[in-house]
C-alpha positions in Angstrom: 30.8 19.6 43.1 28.4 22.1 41.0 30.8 21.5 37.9 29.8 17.9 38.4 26.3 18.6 38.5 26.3 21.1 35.2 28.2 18.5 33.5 26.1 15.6 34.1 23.0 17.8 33.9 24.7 18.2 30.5 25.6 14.4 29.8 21.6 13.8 30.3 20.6 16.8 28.3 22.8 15.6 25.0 21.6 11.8 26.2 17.9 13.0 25.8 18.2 14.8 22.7 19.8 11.5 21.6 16.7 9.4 22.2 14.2 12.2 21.4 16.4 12.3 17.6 16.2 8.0 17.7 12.6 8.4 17.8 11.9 10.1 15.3 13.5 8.6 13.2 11.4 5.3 14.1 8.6 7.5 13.7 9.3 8.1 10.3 10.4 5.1 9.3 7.1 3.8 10.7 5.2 6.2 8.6 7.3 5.4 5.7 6.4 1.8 6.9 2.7 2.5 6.7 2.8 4.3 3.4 4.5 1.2 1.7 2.0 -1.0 3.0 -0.7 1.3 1.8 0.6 1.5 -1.5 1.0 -2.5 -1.6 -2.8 -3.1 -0.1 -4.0 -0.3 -2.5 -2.2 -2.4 -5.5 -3.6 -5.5 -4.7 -7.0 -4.6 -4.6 -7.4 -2.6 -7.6 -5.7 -5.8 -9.5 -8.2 -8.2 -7.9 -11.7 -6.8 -8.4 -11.7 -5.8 -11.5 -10.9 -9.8 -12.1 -12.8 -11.5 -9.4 -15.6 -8.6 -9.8 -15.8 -9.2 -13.8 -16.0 -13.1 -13.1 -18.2 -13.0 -10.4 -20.4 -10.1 -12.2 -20.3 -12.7 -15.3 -21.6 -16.0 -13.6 -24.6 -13.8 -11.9 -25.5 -12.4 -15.2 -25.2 -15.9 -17.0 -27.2 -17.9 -14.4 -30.1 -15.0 -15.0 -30.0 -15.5 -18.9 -29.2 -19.1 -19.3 -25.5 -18.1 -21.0 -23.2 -20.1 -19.5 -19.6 -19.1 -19.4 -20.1 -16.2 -22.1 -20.3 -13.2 -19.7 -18.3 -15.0 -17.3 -15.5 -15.0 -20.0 -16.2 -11.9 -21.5 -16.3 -9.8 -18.1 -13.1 -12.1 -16.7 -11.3 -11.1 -19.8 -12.3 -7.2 -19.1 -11.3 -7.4 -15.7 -8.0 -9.2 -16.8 -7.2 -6.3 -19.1 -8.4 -3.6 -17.0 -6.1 -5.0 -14.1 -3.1 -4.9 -16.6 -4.0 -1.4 -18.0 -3.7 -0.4 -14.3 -0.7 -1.9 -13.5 1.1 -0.5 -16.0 -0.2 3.1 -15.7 1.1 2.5 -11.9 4.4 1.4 -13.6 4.7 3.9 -15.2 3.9 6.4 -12.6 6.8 5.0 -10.5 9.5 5.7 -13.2 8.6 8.7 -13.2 9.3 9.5 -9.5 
């Protein structure tokens, strides 16, 4: 009878460790998860304000001097090239690793 208790006491131990090992993984694939998603939000908004942030910066600054779409143009264009200046620096980060 007590060799059938030690054994399942065993069973339950190995069982546990089991989950305890199942969880961490999830817990690290979570973080990995969040990391990813990090990266991705971190992407997208350094490509969209320089552009959206140069346009918008361009339409307020032409309304104020009576210029229409020069600075909207000129500041779209800069945030165009600014975006694509950091997406390949990010490109080319990520080779690297």
């Amino acid at each position: 009878m007590k060799r059938n208790i030690i054994k399942l006491h065993q069973g339950s131990a190995k069982l546990s460790k089991e989950i305890i090992q199942k969880k961490e993984k999830t817990e690290k694939e979570r973080l990995l998860e969040n990391k990813l998603l990090s990266e991705a939000l971190g992407l997208g908004v350094s490509l969209v304000l320089p552009i959206a942030g140069g346009a918008l910066a361009g339409v307020f600054i032409d309304r104020i001097f009576q210029t229409a779409p020069r600075f909207t143009l000129g500041l779209l264009f800069m945030g165009l090239i600014i975006s694509f200046l950091k997406l390949a620096e990010l490109a080319k980060r990520g080779d690297n690793t």
